[in-house]
C-alpha positions in Angstrom: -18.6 -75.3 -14.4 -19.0 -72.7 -17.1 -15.9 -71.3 -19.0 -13.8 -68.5 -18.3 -15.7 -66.5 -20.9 -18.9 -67.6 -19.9 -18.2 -67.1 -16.2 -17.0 -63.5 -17.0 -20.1 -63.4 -19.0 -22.1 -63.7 -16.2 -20.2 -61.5 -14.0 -21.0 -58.6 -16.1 -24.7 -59.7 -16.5 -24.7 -59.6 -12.5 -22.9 -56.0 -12.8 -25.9 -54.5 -14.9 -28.6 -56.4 -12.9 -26.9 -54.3 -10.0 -26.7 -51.1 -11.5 -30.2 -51.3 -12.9 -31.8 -52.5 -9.7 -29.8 -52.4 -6.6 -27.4 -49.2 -7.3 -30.4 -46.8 -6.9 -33.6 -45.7 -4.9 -35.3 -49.1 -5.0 -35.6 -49.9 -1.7 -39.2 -49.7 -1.0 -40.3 -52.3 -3.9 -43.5 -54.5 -3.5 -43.1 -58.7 -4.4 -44.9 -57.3 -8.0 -42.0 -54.8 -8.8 -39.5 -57.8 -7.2 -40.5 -60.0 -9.5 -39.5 -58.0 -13.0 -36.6 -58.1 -11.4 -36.3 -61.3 -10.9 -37.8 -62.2 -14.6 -34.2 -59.9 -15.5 -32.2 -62.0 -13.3 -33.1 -65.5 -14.4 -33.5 -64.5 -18.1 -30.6 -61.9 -18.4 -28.2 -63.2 -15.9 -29.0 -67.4 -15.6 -29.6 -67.8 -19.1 -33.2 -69.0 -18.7 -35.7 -68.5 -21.5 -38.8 -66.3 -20.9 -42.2 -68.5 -20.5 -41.0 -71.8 -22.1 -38.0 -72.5 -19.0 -39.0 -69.9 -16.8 -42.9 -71.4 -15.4 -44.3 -68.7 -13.4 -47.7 -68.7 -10.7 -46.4 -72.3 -11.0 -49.7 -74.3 -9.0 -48.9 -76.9 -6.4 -52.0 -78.0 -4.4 -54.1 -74.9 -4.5 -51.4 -72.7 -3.6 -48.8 -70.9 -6.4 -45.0 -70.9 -6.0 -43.5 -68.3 -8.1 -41.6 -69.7 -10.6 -40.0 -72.8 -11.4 -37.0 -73.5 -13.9 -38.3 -76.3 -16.0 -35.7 -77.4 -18.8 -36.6 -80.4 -21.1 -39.8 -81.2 -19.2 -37.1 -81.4 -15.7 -38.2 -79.2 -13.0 -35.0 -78.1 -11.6 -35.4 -76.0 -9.1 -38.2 -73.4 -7.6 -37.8 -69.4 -7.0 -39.7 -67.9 -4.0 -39.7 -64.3 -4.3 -40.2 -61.6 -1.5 -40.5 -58.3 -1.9 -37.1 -56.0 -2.1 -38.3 -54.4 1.0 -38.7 -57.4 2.7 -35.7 -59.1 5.0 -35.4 -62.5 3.8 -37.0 -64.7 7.0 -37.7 -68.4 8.6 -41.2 -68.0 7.5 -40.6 -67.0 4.2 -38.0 -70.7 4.2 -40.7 -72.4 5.4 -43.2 -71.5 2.9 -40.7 -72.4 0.3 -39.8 -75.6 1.9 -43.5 -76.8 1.9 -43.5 -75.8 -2.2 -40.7 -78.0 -2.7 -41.9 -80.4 -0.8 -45.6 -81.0 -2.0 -44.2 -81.1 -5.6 -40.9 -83.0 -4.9 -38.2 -80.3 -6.3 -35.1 -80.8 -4.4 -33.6 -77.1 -4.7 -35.0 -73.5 -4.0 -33.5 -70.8 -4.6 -35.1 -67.8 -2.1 -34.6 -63.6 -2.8 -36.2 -60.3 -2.3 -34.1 -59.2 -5.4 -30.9 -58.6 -3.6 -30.5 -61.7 -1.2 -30.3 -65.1 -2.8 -30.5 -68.1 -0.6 -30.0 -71.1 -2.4 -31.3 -74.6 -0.7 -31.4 -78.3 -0.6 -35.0 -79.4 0.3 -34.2 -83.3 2.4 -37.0 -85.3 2.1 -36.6 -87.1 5.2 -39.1 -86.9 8.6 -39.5 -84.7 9.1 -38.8 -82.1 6.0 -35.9 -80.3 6.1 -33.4 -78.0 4.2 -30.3 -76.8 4.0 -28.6 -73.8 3.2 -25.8 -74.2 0.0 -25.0 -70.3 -0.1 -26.7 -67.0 0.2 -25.5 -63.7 -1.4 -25.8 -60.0 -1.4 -26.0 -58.9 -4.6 -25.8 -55.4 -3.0 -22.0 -56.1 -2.1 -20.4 -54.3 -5.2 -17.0 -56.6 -3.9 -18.4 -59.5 -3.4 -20.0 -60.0 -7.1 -16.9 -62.1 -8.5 -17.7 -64.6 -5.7 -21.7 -64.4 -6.1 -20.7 -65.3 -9.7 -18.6 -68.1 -9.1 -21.7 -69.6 -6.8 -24.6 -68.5 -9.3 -22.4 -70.4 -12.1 -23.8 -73.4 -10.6 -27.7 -72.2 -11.3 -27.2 -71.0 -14.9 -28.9 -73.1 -17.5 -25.6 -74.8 -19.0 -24.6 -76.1 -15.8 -27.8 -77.2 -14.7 -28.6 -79.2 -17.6 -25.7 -81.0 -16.8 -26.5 -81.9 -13.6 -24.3 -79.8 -11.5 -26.4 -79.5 -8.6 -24.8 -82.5 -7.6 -21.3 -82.3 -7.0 -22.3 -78.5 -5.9 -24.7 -80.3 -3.0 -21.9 -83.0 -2.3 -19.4 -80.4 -1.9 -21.2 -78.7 0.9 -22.4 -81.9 2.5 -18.5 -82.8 2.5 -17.7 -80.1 4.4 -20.9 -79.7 6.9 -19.3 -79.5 10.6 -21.2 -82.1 11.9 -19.9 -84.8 8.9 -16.1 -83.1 9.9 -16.9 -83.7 13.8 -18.0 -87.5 12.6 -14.9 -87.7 10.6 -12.5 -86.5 13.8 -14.3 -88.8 16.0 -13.5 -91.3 13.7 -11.0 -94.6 14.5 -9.1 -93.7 12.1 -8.2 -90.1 13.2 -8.2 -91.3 17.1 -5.6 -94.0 16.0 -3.4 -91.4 13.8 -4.0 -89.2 17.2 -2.7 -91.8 19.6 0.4 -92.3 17.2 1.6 -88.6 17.6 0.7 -88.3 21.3 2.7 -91.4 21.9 5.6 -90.0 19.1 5.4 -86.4 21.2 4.7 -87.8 24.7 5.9 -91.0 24.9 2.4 -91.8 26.1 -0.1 -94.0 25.3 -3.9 -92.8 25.9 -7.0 -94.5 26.0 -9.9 -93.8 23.2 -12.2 -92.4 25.7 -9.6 -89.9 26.9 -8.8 -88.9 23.3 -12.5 -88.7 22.3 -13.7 -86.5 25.7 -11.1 -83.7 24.8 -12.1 -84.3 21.1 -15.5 -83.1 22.5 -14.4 -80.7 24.4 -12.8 -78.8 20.8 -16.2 -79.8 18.7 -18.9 -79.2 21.2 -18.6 -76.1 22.2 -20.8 -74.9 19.1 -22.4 -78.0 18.2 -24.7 -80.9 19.5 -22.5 -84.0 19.7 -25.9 -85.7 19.6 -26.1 -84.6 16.1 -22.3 -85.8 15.2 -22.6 -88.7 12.2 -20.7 -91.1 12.7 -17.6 -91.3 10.2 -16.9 -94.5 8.3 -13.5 -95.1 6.4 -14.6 -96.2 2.3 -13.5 -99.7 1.8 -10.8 -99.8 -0.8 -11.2 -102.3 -3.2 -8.1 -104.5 -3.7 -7.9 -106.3 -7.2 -6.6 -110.0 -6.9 -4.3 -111.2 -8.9 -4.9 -114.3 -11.0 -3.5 -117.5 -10.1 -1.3 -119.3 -12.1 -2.0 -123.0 -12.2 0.4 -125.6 -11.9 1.3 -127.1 -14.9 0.9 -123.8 -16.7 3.6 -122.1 -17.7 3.5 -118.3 -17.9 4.1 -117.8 -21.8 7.5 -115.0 -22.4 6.7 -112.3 -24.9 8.8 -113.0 -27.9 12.0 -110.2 -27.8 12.7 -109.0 -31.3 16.4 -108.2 -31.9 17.5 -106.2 -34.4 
């Protein structure tokens, strides 16, 4: 996390890069104009230096994303750029996904200039992503928040490795992990305890689990639910004292 100074640092920085770009009549900008915006935003407002961290028509297989944030030879994360005019779309995802993908960056950060979608790329089978936060830098009230998300993408907290408790965060709180985590034995046990404290009744797990269901499935595949397990808490043992050994007393000092 960047310091309160540093935060309201980049909150003014995101206050000019609206006022210069997204306060006027640019709305019909091709991906060329897009991109000196863009240059503006990672430099001006991320902290990024010009050509040495900010790689640009960066090749992967025959193809060019358009930029990647390289820092100490680490390639943190890719920028696909659309044009201002252009809603942000699946394609446009997909197409950024594959960049990722083919040159093993984890996070992409998506924008036509005023949208900023910010993803995890899974490398699993098949390739995926997932969505961490979007903004509209066009939302005059919503800039203090878009700061307090884009803190996580300036350079200071990247090369401290921020994108990880950022991404752990998020995976925390992803409705299917909370639907595991309520279907868990340890939340139908606690549930049972209060219906039987409230009731006087004591329910069986299916019972409990069906209207459980019936709450998390109404918006969500219960076939897509991960299962919840309980961390194991370690328990330190204490050492044993053998027989003939006595436990020596401290020596008490009286003055």
């Amino acid at each position: 996390m960047l310091t309160a100074i540093k935060q309201q640092k980049l909150l003014n920085s995101l206050k000019a890069y609206r006022k210069d770009f997204l306060d006027g009549s640019l709305k019909e900008l091709d991906e060329s104009g897009t991109r000196i915006m863009i240059n503006r935003f990672l430099s001006d407002v991320l902290g990024y230096k010009q050509l040495e961290e900010i790689k640009t028509e960066y090749m992967i297989k025959g193809t060019y994303a358009d930029y990647v944030i390289q820092v100490n030879t680490i390639r943190h994360f890719l920028v696909e750029v659309k044009a201002l005019s252009f809603q942000l779309s699946e394609k446009h995802l997909r197409q950024t996904v594959n960049y990722g993908a083919n040159e093993g960056i984890e996070y992409a950060l998506l924008t036509n200039g005023r949208n900023f979608e910010f993803y995890k790329i899974i490398f699993a089978q098949p390739i995926s992503s997932h969505l961490i936060f979007s903004l509209d830098l066009g939302d005059a009230a919503g800039l203090k928040h878009a700061a307090s998300q884009l803190q996580h993408l300036h350079k200071e907290s990247v090369v401290k490795n921020l994108f990880k408790p950022l991404w752990n965060k998020c995976e925390a709180t992803d409705p299917y992990n909370i639907a595991g985590i309520l279907c868990s034995d340890a939340v139908l046990n606690c549930i049972k305890k209060l219906i039987k404290t409230r009731y006087n009744e004591k329910c069986e797990d299916e019972i409990i689990l069906s209207a459980v269901h019936k709450i998390v499935t109404d918006k969500m595949d219960p076939a897509l639910i991960k299962p919840f397990k309980a961390a194991k808490v370690k328990v330190k043992k204490e050492k044993k004292v053998v027989d003939d050994e006595v436990p020596v007393e401290p020596d008490v000092i009286v003055e």
